[in-house]
ZADO-642841 format. One record per residue (C-alpha): residue in one letter; x, y, z. Coordinates in Angstrom, 3 decimals. Example, Ala and Ser with C-alpha at 12.3 -4.5 7.8 and 13.67 -1.06 7.14 Angstrom:
2
+-------+----------+----------+----------+
: vexdo :        x :        y :        z :
+-------+----------+----------+----------+
:     a :   12.300 :   -4.500 :    7.800 :
:     s :   13.670 :   -1.060 :    7.140 :
+-------+----------+----------+----------+
# end
This chain:
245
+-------+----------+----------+----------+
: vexdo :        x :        y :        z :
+-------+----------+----------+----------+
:     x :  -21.473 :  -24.032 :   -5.815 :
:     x :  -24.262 :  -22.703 :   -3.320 :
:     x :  -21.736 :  -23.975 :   -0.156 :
:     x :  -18.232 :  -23.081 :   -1.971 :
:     x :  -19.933 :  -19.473 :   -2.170 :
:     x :  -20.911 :  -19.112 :    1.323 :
:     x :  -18.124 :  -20.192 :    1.743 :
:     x :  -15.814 :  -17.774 :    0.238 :
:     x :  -18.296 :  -15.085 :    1.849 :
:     x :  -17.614 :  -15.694 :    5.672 :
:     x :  -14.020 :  -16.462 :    4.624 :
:     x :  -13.552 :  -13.201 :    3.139 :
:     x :  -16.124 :  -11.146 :    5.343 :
:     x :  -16.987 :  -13.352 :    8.491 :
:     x :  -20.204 :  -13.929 :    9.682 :
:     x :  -22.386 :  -13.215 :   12.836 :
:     x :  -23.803 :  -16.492 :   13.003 :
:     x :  -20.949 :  -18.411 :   12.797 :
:     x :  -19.009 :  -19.740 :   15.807 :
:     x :  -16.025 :  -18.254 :   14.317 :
:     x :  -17.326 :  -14.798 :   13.804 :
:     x :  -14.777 :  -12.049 :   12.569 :
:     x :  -12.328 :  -14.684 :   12.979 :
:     x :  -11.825 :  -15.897 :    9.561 :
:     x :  -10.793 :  -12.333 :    7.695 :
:     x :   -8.532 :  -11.292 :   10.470 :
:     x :   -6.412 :  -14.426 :    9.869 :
:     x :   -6.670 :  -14.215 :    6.443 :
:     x :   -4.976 :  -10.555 :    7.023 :
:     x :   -2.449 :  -12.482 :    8.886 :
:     x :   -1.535 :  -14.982 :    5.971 :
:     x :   -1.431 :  -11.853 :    3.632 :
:     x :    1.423 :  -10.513 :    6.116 :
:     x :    3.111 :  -14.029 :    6.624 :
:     x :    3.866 :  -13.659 :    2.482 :
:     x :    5.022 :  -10.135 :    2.546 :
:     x :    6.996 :  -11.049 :    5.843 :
:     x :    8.798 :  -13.749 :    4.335 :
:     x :    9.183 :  -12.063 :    0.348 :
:     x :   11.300 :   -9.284 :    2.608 :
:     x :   13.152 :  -12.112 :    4.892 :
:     x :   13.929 :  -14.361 :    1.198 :
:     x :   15.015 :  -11.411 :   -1.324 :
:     x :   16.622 :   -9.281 :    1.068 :
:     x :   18.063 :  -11.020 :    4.259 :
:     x :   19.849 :  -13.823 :    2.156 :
:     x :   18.017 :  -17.031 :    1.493 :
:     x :   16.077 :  -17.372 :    5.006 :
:     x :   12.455 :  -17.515 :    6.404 :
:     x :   11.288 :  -16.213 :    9.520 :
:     x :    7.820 :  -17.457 :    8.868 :
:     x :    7.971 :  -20.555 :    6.775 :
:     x :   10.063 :  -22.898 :    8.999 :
:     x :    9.453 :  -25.905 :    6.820 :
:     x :   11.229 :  -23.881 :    4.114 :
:     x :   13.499 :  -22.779 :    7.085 :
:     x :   14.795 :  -26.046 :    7.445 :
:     x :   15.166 :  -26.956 :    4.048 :
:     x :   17.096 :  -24.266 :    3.740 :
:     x :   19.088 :  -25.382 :    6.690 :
:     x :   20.165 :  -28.226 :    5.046 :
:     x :   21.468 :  -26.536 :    2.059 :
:     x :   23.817 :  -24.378 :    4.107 :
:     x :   24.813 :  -27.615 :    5.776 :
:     x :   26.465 :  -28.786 :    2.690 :
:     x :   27.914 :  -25.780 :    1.954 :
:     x :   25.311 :  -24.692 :   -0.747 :
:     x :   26.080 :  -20.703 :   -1.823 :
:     x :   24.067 :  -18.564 :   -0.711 :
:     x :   22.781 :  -20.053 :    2.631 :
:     x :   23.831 :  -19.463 :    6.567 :
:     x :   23.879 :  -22.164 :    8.748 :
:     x :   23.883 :  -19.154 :   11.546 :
:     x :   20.894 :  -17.234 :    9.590 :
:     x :   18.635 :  -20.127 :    9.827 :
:     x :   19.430 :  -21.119 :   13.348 :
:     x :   19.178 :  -17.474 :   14.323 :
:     x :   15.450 :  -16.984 :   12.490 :
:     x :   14.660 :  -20.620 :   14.050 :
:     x :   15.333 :  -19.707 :   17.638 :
:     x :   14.117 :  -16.677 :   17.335 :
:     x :   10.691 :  -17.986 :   15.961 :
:     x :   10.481 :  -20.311 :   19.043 :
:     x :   11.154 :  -17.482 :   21.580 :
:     x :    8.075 :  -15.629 :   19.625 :
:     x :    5.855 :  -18.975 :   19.826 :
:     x :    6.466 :  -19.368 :   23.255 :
:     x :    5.378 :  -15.849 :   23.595 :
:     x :    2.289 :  -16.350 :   21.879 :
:     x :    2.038 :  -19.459 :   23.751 :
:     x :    1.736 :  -17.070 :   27.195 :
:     x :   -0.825 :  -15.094 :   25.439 :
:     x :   -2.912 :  -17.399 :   24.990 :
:     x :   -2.785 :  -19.404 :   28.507 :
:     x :   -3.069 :  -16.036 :   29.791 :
:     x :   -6.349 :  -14.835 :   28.160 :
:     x :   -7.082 :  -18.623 :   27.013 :
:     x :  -11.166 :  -17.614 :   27.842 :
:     x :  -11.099 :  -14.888 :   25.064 :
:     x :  -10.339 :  -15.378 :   21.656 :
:     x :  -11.022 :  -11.592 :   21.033 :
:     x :   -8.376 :  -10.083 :   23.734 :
:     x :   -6.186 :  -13.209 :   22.908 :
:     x :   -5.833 :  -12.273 :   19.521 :
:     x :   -5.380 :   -8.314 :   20.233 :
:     x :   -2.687 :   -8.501 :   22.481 :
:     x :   -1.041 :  -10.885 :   20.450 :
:     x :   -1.073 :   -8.625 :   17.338 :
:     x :   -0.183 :   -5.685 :   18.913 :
:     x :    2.397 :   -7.546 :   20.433 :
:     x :    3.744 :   -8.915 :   16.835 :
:     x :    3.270 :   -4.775 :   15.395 :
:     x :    5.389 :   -3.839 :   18.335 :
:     x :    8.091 :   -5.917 :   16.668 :
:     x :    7.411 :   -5.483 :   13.436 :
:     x :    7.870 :   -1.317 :   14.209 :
:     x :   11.756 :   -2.068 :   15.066 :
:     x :   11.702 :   -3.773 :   11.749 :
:     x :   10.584 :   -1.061 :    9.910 :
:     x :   12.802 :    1.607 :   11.704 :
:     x :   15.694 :   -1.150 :   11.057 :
:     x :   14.686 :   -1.652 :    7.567 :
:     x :   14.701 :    2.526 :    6.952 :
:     x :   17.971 :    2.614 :    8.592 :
:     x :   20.512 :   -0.087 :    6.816 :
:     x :   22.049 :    1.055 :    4.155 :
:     x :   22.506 :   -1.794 :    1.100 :
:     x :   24.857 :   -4.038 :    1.308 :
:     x :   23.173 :   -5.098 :    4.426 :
:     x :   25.524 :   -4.464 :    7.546 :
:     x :   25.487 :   -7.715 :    9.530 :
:     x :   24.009 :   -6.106 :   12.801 :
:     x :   21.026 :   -5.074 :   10.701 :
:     x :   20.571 :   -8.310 :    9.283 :
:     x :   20.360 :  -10.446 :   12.345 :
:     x :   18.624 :   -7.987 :   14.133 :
:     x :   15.798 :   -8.075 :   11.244 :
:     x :   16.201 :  -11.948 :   11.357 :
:     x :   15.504 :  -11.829 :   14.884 :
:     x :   13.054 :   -9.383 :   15.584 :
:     x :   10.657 :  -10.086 :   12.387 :
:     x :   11.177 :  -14.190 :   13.446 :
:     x :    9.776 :  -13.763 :   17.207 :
:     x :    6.799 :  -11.641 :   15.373 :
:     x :    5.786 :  -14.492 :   13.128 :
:     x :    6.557 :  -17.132 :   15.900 :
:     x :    4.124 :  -15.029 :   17.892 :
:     x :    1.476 :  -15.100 :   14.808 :
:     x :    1.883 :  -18.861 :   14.477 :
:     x :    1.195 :  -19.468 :   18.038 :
:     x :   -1.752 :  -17.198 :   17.989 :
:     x :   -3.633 :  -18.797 :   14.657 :
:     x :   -3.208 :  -22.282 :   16.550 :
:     x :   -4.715 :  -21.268 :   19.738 :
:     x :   -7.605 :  -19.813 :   17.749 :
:     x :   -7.625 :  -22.920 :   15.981 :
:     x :  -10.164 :  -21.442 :   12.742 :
:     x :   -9.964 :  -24.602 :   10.676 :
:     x :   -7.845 :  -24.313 :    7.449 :
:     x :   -6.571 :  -20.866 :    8.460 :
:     x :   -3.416 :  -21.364 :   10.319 :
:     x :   -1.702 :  -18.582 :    8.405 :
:     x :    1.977 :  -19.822 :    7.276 :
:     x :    1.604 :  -23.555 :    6.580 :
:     x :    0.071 :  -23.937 :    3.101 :
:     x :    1.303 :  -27.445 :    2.658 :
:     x :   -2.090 :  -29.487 :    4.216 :
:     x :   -4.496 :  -26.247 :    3.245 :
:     x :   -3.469 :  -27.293 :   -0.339 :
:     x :   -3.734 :  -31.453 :    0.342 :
:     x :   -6.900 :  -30.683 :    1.928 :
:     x :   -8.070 :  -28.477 :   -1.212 :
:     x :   -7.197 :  -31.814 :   -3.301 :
:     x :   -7.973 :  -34.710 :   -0.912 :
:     x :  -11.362 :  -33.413 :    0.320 :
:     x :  -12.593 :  -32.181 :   -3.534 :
:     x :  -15.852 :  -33.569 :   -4.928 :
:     x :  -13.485 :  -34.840 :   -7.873 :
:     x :  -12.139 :  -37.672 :   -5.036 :
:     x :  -15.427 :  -38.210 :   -3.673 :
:     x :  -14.775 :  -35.949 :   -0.667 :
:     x :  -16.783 :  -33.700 :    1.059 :
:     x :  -15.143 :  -31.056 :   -0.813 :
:     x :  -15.568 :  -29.230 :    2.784 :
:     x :  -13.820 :  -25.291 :    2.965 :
:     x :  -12.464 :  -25.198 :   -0.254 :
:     x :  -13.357 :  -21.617 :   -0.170 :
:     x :  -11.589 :  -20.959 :    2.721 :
:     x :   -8.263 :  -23.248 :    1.534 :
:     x :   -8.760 :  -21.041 :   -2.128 :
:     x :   -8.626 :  -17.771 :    0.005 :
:     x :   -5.716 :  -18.760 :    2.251 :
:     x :   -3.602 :  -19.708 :   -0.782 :
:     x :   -4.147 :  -16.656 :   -2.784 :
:     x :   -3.619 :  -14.492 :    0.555 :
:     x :   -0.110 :  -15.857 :    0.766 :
:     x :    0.484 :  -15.627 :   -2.743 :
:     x :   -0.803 :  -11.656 :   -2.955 :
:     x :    1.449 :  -10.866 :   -0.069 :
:     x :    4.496 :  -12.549 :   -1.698 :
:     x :    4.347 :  -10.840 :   -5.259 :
:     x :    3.007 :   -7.514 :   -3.535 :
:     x :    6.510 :   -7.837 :   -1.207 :
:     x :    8.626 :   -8.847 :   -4.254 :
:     x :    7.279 :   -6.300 :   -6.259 :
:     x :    8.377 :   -3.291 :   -3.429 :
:     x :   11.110 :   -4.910 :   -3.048 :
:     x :   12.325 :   -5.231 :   -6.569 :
:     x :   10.612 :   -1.927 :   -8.234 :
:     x :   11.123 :    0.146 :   -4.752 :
:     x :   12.295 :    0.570 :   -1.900 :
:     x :   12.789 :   -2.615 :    0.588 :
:     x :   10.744 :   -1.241 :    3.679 :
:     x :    7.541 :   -1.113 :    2.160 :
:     x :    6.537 :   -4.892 :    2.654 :
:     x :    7.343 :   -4.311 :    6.639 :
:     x :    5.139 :   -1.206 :    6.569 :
:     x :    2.004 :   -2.878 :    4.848 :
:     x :    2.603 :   -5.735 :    7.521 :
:     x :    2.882 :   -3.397 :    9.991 :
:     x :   -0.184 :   -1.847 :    8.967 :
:     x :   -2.245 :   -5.275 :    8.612 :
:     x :   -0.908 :   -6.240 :   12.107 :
:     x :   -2.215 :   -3.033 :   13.611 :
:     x :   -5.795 :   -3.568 :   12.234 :
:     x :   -6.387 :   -6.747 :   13.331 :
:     x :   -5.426 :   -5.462 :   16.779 :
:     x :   -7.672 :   -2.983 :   16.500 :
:     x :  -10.402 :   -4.693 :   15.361 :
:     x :  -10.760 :   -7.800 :   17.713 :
:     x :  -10.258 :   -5.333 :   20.621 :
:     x :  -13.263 :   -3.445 :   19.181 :
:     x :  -15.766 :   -6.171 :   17.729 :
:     x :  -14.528 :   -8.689 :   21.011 :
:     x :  -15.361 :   -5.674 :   23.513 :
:     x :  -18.854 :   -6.796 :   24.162 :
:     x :  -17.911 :  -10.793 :   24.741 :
:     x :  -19.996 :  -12.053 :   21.610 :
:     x :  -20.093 :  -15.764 :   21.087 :
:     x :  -17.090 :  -15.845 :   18.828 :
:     x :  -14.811 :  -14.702 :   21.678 :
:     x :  -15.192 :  -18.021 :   23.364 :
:     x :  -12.295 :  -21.012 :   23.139 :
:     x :  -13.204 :  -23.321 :   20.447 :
:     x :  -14.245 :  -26.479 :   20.955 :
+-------+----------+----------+----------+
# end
C-alpha cells in the first residue's frame, strides 16, 4: 500500500528525486486532453477519432462495409492527418532529442497552436456541421494529437503514453499482486485510466449540456500549461531534462 501510495503521489505531483521529475503530471494533463479531444472528434465530427487510432481503425472497417454512420474518407482523413502530426513530433524530438524539457515545450505549444484553429473553427460552424468545417477540425485536431503521441513516446515515462489505454490496463491486471506480479505502477496505470475517463465525460458533458467548443478550449488550456511549465521548471537543465535511458 506504502509503494501504490508513493506511487500515486509522483504520478499525480512528480517528484524531485525521481529521474522523471515533473514529467509524470504533465502527461497525465496530456491524457486528460487526449479524452476531451476525442469525446469532441466522436459526438460531434461523426463517428471518428483523431487520437485513438486503434478505435480509428476499427472504425475504418465499419465504414468499409457500409455500416451507417461511418466515413471511409473521415477516418482516412483523421489517419493521415495524425501521421503528418507524428512525424512532426517526430522532428521535435530529433531536433531537441538532448532535452526532454524544451522537447516537450515546443511540442505542446506546437499542438495549442493547432488546437487554437480548432477552437476558432469550432466557434464558427454553425450545426449541422458544414463539410469544410468538419474536415478541417478532423485535420487540424488529428496532426495535434499525432504531435502529442509522438511527444509522450520520445519522453518515454513508463505507463504514461497518453492515448493507448489498452496495455496500461493489461499491465494494471498482468503485473497485480493478485497474479503474483510485481504489481509495479499500478498507481500510475490507475491515474492514466481515470485521466482519460475524466476528460471523456467532462467533453461529453459540454458537449451534450452546452455548447460544443468547450472541450477544445479546456484542451487548449491544458496544452498551454504544460508548455509553460516544462519551459519554466526545464530552464535550469535539472536531471529530468535528460533523454531517458
Amino acid at each position: 500500500m506504502t509503494a501504490f501510495l508513493t506511487d500515486l503521489r509522483q504520478t499525480l505531483l512528480g517528484s524531485r528525486d525521481s529521474k522523471q521529475g515533473p514529467l509524470p503530471p504533465m502527461l497525465v494533463t496530456m491524457t486528460l486532453v487526449t479524452g476531451l479531444v476525442d469525446a469532441f472528434s466522436y459526438l460531434v465530427l461523426g463517428h471518428v477519432f483523431v487520437a485513438n487510432m486503434t478505435g480509428n481503425v476499427v472504425l475504418l472497417g465499419f465504414a468499409l462495409v457500409g455500416a451507417p454512420g461511418f466515413s471511409i474518407l473521415a477516418s482516412l482523413t483523421a489517419m493521415a492527418s495524425f501521421v503528418l502530426g507524428g512525424m512532426a513530433g517526430g522532428r521535435i524530438a530529433a531536433r531537441l532529442s538532448t532535452h526532454r524539457g524544451r522537447q516537450l515545450s515546443l511540442a505542446t505549444s506546437v499542438q495549442a497552436a493547432f488546437l487554437v484553429i480548432a477552437v476558432v473553427l469550432s466557434a464558427l460552424m454553425g450545426r449541422p456541421l458544414g463539410t469544410g468545417y468538419h474536415y478541417g477540425l478532423i485535420v487540424v485536431l488529428a496532426i495535434g494529437m499525432g504531435i502529442q503521441n509522438a511527444t509522450a513516446r520520445k519522453l518515454a515515462v513508463p505507463d504514461l503514453t497518453t492515448t493507448v489505454l489498452t496495455m496500461t490496463i493489461t499491465g494494471l491486471a498482468a503485473d497485480s499482486k493478485w497474479t503474483g506480479g510485481p504489481g509495479s505502477n499500478a498507481g500510475r496505470k490507475i491515474v492514466a485510466v481515470g485521466a482519460m475517463l475524466a476528460g471523456a465525460v467532462v467533453g461529453a458533458a459540454f458537449i451534450v449540456h452546452r455548447h460544443v467548443v468547450y472541450p477544445l478550449v479546456i484542451a487548449l488550456i491544458g496544452a498551454g500549461s504544460i508548455a509553460a511549465t516544462a519551459a519554466v521548471l526545464g530552464r535550469t537543465n535539472p536531471s529530468w531534462t535528460a533523454t531517458a535511458s
